[in-house]
TORDO-129722 format. One record per residue: residue number from 0; x, y, z of N, C-alpha, C in turn. Coordinates in steps of 0.001 Angstrom, whole numbers, plus 500000, padded with zeros to 6 digits. Layout:
// residues N
num_n.px_n.py_n.pz_ca.px_ca.py_ca.pz_c.px_c.py_c.pz
NUM_X_Y_Z_X_Y_Z_X_Y_Z .
...
// end
This chain:
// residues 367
num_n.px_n.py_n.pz_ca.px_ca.py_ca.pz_c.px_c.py_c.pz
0_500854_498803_500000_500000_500000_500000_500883_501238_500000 .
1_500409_502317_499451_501299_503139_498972_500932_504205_500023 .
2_501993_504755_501338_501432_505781_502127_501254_507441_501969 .
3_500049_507524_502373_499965_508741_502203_501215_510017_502226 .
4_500852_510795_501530_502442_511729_501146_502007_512771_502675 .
5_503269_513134_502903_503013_513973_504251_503917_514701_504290 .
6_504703_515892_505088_505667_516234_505011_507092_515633_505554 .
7_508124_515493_504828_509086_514903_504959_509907_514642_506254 .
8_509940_513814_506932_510801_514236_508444_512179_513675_508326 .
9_512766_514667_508883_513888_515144_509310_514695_513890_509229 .
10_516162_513864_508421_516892_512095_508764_517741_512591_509697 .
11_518593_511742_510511_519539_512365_511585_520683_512620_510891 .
12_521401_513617_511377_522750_514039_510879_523654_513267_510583 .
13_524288_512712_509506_525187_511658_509583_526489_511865_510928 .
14_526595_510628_511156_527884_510483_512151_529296_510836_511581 .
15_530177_511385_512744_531474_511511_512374_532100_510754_511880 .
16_533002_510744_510697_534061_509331_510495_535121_509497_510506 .
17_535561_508207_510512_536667_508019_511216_537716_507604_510579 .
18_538981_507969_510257_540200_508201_509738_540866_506517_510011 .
19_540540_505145_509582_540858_503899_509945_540936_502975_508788 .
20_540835_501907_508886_540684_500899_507849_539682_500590_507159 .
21_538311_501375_508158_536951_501096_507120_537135_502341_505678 .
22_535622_501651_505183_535772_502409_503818_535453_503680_504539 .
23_535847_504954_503901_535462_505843_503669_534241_506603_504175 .
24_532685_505867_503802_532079_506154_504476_531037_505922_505642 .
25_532184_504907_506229_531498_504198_507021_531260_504841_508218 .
26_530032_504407_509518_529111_504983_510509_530914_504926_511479 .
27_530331_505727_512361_530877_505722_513772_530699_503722_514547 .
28_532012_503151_514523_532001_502202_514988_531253_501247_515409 .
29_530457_502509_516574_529404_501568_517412_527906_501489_516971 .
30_527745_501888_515557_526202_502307_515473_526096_501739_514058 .
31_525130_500830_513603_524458_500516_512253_524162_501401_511678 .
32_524227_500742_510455_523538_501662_509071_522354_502912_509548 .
33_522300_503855_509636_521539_504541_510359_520158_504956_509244 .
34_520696_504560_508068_519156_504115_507118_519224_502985_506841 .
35_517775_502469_507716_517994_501303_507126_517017_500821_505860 .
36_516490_500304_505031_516100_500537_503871_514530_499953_504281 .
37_513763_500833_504355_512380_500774_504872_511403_500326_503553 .
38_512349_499794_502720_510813_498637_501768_511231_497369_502365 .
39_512172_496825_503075_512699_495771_503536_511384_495009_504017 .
40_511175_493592_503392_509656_492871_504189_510160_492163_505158 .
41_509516_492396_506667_509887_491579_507659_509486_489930_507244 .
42_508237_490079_506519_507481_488947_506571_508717_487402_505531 .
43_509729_488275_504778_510407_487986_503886_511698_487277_504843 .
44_512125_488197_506121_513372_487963_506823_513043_487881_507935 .
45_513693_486459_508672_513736_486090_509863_514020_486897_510212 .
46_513407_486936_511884_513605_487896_512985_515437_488389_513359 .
47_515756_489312_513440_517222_489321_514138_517206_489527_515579 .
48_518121_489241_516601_517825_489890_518123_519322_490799_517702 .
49_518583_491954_518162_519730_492997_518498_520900_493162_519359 .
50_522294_492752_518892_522965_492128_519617_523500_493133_521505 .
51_523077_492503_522425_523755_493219_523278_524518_494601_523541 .
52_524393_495293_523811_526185_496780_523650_526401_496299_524685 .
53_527863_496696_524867_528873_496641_525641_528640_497623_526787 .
54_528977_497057_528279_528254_497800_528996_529677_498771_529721 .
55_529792_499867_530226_530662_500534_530217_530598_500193_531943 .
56_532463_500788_532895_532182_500964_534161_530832_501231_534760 .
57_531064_500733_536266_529847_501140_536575_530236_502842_537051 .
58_528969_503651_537660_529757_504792_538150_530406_504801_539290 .
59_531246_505795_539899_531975_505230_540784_531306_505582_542117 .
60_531610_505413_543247_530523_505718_544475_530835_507143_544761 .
61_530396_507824_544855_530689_509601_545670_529790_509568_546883 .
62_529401_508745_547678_529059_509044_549313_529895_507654_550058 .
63_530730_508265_551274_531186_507690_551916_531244_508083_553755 .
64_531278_507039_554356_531532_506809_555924_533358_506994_555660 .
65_533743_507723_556881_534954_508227_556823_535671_506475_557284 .
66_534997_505648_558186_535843_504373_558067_535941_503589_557103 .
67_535099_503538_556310_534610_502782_555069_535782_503567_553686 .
68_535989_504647_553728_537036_505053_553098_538222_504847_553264 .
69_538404_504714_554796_540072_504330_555151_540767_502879_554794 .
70_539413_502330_554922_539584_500582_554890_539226_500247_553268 .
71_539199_500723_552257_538881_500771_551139_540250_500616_550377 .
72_541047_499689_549705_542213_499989_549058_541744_500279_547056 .
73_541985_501295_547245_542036_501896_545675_543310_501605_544758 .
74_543198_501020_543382_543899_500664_542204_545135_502299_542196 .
75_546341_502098_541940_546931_503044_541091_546529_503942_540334 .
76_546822_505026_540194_546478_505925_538900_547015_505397_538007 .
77_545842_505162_536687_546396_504176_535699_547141_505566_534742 .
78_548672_505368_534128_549498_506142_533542_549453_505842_532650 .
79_549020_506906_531352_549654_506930_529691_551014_507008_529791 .
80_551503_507765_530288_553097_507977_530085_553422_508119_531621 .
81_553729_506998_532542_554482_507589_533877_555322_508643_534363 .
82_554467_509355_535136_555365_511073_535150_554405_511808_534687 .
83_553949_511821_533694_553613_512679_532772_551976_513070_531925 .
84_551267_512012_531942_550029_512107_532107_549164_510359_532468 .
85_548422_511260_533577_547747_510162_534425_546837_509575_533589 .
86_545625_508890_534662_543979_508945_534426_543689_510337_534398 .
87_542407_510742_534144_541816_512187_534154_542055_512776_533076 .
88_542248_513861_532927_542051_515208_532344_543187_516044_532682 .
89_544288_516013_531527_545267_517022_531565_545015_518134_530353 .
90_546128_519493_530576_545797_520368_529524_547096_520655_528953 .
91_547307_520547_527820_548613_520699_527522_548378_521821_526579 .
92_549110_522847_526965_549277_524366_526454_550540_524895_526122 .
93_550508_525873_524941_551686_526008_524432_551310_526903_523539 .
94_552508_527829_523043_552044_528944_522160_552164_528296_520867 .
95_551778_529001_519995_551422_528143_518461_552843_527848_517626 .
96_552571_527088_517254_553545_526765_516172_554980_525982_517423 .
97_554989_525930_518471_555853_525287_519483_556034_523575_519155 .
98_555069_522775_518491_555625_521900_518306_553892_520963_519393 .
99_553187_521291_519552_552356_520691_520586_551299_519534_519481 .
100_551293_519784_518643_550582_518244_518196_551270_517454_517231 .
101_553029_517705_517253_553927_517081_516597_553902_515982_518394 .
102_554407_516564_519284_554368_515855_520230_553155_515181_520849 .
103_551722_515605_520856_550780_514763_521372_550588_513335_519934 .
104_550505_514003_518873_550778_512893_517929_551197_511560_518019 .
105_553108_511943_518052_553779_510848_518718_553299_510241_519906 .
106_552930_510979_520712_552507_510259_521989_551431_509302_521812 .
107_550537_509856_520933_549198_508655_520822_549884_507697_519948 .
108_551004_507588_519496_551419_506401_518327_552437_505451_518990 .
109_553229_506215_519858_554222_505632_520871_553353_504881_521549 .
110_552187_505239_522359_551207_504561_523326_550613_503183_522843 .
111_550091_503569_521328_549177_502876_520716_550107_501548_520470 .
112_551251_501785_520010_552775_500507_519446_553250_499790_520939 .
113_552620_500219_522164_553757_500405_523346_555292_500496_522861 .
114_555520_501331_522207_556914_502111_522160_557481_502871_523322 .
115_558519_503535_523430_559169_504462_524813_558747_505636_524168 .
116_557653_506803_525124_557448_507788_524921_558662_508570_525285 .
117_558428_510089_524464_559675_511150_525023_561139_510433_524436 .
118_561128_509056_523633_562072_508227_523344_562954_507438_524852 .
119_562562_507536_525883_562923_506699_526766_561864_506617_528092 .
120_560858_506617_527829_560296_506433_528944_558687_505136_528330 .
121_559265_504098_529224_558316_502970_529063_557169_503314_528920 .
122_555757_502380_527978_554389_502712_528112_553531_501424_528155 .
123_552854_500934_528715_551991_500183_528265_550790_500123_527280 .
124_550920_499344_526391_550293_499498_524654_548945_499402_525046 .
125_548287_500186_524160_546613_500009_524647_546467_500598_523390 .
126_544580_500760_523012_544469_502048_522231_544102_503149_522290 .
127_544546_503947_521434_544701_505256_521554_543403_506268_520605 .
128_542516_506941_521022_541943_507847_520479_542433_509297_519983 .
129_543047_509475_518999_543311_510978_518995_542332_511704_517948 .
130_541661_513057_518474_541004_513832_517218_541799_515051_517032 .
131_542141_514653_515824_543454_515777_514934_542591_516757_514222 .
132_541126_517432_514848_540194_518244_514320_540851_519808_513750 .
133_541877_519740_513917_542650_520878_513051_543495_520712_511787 .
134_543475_519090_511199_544260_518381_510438_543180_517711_509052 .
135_544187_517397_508112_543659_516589_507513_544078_515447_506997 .
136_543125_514073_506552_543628_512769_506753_544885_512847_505619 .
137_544883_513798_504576_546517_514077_504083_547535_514563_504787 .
138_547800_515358_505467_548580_516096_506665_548760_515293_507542 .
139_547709_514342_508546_547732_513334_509631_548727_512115_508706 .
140_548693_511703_507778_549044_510854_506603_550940_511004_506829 .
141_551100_512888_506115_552375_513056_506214_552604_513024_507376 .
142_552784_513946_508586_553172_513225_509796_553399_512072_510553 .
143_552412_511469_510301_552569_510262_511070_553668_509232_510020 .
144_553814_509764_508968_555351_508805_508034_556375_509282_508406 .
145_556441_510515_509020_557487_511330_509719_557839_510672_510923 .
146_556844_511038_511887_557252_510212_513200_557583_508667_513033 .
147_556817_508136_512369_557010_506549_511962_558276_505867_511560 .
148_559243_506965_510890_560042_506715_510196_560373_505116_509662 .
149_559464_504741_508845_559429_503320_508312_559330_501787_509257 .
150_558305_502177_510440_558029_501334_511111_555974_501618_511026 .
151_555775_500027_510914_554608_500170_510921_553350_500776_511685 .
152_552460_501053_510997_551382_502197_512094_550936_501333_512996 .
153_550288_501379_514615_549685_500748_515618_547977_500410_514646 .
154_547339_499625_514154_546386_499422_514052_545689_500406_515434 .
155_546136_500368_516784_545354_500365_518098_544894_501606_517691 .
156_546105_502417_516670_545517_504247_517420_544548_504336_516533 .
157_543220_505072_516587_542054_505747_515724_542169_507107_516031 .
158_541942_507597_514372_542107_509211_513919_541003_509580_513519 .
159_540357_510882_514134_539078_511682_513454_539406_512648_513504 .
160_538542_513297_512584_539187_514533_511877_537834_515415_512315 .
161_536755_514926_512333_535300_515859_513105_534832_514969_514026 .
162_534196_516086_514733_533864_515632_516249_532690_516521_516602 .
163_531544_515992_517300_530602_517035_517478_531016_517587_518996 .
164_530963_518751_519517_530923_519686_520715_530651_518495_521889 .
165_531345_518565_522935_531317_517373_523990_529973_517791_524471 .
166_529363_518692_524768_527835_518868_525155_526653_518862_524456 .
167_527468_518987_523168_525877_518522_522144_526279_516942_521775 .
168_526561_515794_522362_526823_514480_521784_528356_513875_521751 .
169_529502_515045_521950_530584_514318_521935_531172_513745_523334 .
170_530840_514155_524295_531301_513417_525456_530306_511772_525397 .
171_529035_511940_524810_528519_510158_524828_529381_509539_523947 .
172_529661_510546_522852_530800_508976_521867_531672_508746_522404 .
173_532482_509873_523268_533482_509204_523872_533399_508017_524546 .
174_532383_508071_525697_531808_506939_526594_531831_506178_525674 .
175_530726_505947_524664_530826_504933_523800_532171_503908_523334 .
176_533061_504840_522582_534087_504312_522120_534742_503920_523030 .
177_534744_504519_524589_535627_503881_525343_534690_502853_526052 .
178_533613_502608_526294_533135_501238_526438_533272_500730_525290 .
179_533380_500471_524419_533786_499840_523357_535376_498735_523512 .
180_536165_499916_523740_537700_500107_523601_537991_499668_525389 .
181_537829_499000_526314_538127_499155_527998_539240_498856_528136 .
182_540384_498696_527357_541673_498657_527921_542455_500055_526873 .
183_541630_500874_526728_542088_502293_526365_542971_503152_527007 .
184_543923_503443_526442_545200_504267_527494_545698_505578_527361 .
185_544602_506210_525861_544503_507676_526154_543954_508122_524855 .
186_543208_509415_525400_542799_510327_524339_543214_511255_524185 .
187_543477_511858_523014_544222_513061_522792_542948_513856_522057 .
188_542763_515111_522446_541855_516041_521568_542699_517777_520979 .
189_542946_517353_519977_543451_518489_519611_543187_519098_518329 .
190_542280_520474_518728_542220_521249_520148_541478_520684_520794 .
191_541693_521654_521963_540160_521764_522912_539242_522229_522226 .
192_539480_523695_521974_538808_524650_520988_537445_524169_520266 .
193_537798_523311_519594_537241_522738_518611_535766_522002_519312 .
194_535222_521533_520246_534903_520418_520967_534012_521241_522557 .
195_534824_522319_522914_534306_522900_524048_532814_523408_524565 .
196_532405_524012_522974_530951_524177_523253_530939_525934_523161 .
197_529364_526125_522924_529478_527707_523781_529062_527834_525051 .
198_528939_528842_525233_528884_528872_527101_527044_529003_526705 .
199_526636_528920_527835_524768_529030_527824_525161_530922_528617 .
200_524456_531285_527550_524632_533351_528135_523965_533283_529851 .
201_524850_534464_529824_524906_535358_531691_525583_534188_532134 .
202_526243_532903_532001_527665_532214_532805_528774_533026_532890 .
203_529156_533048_533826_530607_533898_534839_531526_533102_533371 .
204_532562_533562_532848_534030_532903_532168_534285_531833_533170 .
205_534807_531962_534562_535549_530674_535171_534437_529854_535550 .
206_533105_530455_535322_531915_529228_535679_531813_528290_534048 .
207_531952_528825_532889_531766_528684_531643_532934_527567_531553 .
208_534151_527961_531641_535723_527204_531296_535750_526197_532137 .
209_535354_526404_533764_535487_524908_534634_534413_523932_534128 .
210_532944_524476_533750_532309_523339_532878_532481_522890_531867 .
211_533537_523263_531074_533949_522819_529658_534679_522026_530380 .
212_535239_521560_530647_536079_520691_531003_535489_519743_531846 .
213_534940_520171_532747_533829_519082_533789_533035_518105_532470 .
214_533055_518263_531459_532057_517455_530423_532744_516208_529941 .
215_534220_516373_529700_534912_515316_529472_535653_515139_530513 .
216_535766_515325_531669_536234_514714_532997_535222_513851_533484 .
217_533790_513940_533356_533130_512786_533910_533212_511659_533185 .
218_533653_511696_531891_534076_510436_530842_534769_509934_531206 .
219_536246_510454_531591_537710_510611_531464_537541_509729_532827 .
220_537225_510218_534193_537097_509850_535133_536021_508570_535638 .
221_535331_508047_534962_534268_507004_534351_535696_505615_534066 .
222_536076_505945_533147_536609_505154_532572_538419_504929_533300 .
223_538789_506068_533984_540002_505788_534311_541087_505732_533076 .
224_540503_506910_531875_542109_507325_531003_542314_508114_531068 .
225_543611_508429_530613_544470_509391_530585_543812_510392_528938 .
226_543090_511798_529804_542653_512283_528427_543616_513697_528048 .
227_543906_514241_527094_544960_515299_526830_544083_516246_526480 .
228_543775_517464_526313_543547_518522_525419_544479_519550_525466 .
229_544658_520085_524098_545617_520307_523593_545169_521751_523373 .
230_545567_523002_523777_545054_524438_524207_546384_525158_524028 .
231_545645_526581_523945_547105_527651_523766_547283_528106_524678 .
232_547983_529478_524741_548140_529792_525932_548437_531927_525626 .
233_548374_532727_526576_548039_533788_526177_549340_534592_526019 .
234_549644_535367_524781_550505_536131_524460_551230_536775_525411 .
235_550667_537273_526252_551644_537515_527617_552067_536994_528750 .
236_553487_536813_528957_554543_536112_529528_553868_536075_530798 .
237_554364_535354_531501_554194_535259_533301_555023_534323_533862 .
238_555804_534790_535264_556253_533843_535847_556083_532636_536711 .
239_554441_532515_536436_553842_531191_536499_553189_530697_535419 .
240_553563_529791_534947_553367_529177_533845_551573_528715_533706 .
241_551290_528491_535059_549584_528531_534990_549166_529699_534917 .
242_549704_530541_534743_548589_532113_534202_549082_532334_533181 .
243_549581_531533_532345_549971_531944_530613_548659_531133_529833 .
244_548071_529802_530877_547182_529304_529769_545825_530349_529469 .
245_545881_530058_528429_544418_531198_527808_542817_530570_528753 .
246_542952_531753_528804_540866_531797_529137_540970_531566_530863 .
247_540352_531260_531552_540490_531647_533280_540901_530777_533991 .
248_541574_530827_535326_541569_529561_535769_540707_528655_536155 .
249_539499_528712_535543_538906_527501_535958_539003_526473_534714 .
250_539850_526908_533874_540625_525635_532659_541498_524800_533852 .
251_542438_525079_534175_543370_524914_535338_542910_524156_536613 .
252_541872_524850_537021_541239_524424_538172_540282_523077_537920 .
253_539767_523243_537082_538945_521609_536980_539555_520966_536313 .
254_540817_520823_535089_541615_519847_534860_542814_519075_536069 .
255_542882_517612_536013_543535_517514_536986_545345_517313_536634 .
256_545716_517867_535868_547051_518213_535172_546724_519553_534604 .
257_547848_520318_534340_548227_521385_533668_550023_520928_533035 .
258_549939_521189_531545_550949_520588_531447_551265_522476_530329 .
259_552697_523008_530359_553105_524069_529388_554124_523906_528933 .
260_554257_523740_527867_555494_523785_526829_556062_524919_526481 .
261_557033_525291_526589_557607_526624_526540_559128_526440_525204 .
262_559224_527560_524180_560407_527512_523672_561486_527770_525196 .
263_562909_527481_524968_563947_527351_525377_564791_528062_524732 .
264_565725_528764_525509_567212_528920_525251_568150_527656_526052 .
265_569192_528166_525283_570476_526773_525463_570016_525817_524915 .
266_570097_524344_525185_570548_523453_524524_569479_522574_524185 .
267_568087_522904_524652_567216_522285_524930_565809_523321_523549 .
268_565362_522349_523189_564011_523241_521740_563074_523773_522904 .
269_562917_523121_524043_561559_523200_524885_561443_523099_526458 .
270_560612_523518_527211_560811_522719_528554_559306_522266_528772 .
271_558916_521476_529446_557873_521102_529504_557394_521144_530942 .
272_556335_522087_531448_556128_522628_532802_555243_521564_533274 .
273_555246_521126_534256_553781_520133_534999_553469_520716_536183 .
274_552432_520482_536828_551693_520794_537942_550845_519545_537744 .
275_550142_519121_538580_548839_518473_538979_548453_517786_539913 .
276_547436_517195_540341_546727_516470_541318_547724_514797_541680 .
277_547801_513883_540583_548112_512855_540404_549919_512840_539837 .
278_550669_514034_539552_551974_513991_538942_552679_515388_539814 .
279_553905_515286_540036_554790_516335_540980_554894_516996_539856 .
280_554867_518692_540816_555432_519608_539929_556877_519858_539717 .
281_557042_519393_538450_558266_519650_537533_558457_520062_536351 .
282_559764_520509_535959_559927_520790_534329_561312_520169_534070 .
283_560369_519476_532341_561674_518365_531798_562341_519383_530144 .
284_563468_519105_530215_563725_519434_529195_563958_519006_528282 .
285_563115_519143_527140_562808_518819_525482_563775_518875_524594 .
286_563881_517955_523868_565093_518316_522340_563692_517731_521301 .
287_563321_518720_520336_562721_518448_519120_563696_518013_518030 .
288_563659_516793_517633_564516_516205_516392_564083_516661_514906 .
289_564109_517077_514153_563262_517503_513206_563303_516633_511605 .
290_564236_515817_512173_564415_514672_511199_562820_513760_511167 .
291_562564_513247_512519_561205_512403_512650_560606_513256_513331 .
292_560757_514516_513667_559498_515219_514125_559256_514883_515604 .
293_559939_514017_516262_559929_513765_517603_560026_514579_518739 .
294_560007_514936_519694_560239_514932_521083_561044_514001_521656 .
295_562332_514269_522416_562977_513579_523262_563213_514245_524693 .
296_563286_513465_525292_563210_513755_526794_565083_513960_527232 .
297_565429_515265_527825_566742_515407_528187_567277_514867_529297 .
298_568336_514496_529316_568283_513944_531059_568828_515048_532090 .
299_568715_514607_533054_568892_516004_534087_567554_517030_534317 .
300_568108_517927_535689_567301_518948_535196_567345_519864_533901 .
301_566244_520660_534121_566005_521190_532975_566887_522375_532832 .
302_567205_522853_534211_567867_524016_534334_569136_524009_533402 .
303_569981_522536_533618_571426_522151_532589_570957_522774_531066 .
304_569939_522369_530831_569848_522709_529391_569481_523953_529038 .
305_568802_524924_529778_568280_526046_529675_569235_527242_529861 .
306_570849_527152_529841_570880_528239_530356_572388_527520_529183 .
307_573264_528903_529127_574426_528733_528340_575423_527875_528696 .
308_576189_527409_527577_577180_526134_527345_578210_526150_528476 .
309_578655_527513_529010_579740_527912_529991_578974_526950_531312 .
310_577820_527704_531529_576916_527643_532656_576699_526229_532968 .
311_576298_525488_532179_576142_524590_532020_576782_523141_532029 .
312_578016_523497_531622_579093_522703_531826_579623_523018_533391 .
313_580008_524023_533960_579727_524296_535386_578939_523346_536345 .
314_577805_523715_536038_576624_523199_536689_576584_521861_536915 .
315_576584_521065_535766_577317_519551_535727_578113_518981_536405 .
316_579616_519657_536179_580536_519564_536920_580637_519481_538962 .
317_579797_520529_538808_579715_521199_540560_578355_520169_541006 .
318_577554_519386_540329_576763_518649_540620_577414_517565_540917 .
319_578440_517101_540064_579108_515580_540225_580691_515798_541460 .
320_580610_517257_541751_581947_516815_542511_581307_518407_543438 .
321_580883_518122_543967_580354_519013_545240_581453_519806_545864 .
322_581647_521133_546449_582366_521631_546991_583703_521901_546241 .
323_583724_522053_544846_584984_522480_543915_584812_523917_543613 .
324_585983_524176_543723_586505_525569_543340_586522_526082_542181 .
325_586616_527408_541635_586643_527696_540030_587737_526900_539666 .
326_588927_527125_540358_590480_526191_539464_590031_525078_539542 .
327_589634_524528_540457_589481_523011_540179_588357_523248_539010 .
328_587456_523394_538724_586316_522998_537725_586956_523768_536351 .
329_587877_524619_536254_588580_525076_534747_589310_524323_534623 .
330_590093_523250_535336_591039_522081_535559_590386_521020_534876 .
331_589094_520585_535403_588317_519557_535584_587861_519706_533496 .
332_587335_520957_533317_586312_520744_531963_586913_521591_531046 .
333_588733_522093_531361_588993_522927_530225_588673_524283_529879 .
334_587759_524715_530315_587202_526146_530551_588100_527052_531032 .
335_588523_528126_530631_589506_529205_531362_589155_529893_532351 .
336_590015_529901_533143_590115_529594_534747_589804_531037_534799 .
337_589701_532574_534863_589605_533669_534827_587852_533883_534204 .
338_587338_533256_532763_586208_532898_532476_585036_532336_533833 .
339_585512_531358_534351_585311_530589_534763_584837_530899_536207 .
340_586149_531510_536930_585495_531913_538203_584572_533169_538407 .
341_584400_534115_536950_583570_534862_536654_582270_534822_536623 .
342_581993_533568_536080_580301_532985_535582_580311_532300_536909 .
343_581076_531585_537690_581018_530921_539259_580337_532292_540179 .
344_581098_533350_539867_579824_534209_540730_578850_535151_540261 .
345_578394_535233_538871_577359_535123_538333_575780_534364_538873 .
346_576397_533072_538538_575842_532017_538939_575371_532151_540246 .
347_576271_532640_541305_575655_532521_542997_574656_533742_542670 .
348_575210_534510_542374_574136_535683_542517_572549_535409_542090 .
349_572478_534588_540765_571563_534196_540151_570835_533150_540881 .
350_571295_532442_542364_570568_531593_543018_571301_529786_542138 .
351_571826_529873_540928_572529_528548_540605_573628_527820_541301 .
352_574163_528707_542178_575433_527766_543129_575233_528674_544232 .
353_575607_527508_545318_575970_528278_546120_577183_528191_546807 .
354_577982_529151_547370_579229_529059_547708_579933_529687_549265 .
355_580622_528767_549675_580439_528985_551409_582178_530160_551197 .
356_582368_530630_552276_583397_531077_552867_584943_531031_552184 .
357_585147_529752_551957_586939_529234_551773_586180_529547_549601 .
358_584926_529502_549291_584876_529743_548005_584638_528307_546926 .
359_584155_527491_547706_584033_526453_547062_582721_526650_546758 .
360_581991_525789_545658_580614_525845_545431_579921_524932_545402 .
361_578576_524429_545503_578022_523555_545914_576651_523567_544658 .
362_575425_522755_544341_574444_523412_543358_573497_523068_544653 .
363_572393_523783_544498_571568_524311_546008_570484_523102_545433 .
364_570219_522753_546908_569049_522170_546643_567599_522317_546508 .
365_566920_521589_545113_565676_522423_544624_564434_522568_546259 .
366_563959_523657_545597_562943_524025_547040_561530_523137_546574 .
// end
């Protein structure tokens, strides 16, 4: 029977796709043909049962008896990269063009291979979600042959290139994909930007920015991964590296990492600032390779690399042999002894050595 003509309703928006091994235009992972072809005769095709979904964590408990908490032993913070980003919700910020999704990149491909992130620091292989929503699957293509340098891609990691706003539908795919995916070991979203939403008008900025982030922390925190977003940070300098990230602190305040990448002087492309809940505050210092596009992790503090070759070689020196004198350390590394005990009190003044009475120097210990 032929139904009456009526006005046309609405089909749903096609789903995001996804940058993988399916064709081209295939649905979002977890969801069927979303037309399905409505002359189809049931009477023609056995019944199907709709297979099960995958059921995600349960939620976690938020009311507790203060004994019932003490006597409770809780799992580890599960680590993408030990050190460096936990479970939860970190923000990794950096001024443009610094190198920040050459490095989250690698990181989701290092993760995805269990390769050594930073090039020496162990990972356990899982898969990896990254949305490269500022990229395209040609650009994601060249890079990742860059970082790869002729080793095969992780099947594990998945690339999308669109993503709907985490409050109009993208924080459920996440859930989704990561009930899907339960031994998942991180998401990368870069940007934030892209994904955040608008604010609902008359919201305060730090009421607006701590709920952008509260949207994919109840995912993030659901599931126990390590999630990244990848953010700038504001044209003017500061000597806390958490008031350089853009927009208020309640970016800061409801993520449970803050991570800032900063260019470098001396010997080092970068330093990489941390703060957070679950990781000590420190800064590591970066060498960008530009051969594979990598990130490597420097050893030492960061300070060795950040400051000039004189200084530096000093610093080293007076670290490995405590209480040496300028002659002894122009003795020790070749440096001219007149040079030498010059930048030695430079250095004290600057808070880098410190030096007692008879003139020996010591490197102070961090506060």
């Amino acid at each position: 029977m032929t139904r009456p003509a009526g006005p046309e309703e609405p089909r749903p928006a096609p789903r995001l796709r996804v940058v993988h091994d399916d064709p081209p235009d295939a649905p979002w992972p977890d969801e069927a043909d979303p037309y399905p072809d409505s002359r189809a005769d049931p009477a023609r095709e056995p019944p199907q049962t709709a297979p099960t979904a995958p059921q995600g964590p349960p939620r976690p408990r938020t009311v507790w008896n203060a004994a019932d908490l003490m006597a409770t032993d809780f799992p580890e913070p599960r680590w993408a990269v030990p050190g460096f980003f936990a479970e939860g919700v970190s923000l990794l910020a950096g001024p443009p063009k610094v190198g920040k999704s050459w490095l989250s990149l690698g990181l989701g491909l290092d993760v995805a291979a269990g390769r050594p992130a930073f090039g020496s620091i162990d990972v356990e292989p899982g898969p990896v979600l990254y949305l490269a929503l500022e990229d395209t699957p040609r650009r994601l293509k060249t890079r990742m042959a860059k970082l790869l340098a002729g080793r095969d891609a992780p099947k594990a990691l998945t690339l999308v290139t669109e993503f709907p706003p985490l409050p109009q539908g993208g924080a459920d795919a996440l859930d989704r994909w990561l009930t899907q995916n339960p031994g998942a070991r991180l998401i990368v979203i870069d940007v934030f930007a892209k994904v955040r939403g608008h604010s609902a008008p008359g919201v305060a900025a730090y009421d607006a920015d701590y709920a952008a982030i509260g949207h994919i922390k109840q995912v993030a925190d659901r599931h126990a991964v390590a999630t990244v977003l990848v953010h700038h940070v504001r044209k003017m300098a500061s000597d806390d590296f958490l008031a350089e990230v853009s927009g208020t602190n309640g970016l800061a305040g409801a993520a449970d990492a803050t991570l800032v990448l900063k260019r470098s002087r001396g010997k080092a492309d970068g330093v990489l600032h941390i703060t957070g809940r679950d990781v000590d505050e420190n800064e590591h210092a970066l060498e960008f390779q530009p051969d594979t596009g990598s990130w490597h992790l420097l050893d030492g503090p960061a300070s060795d690399h950040t400051i000039g070759d004189t200084r530096a070689t000093i610093l080293t020196h007076v670290r490995t042999h405590p209480g040496s004198k300028p002659k002894d350390i122009a003795t020790a590394t070749g440096l001219d002894y007149a040079n030498t005990r010059q930048t030695c009190t430079r250095m004290a003044k600057d808070g880098q050595l410190h030096t007692d009475a008879s003139g020996a120097y010591v490197v102070p210990e961090p506060v």
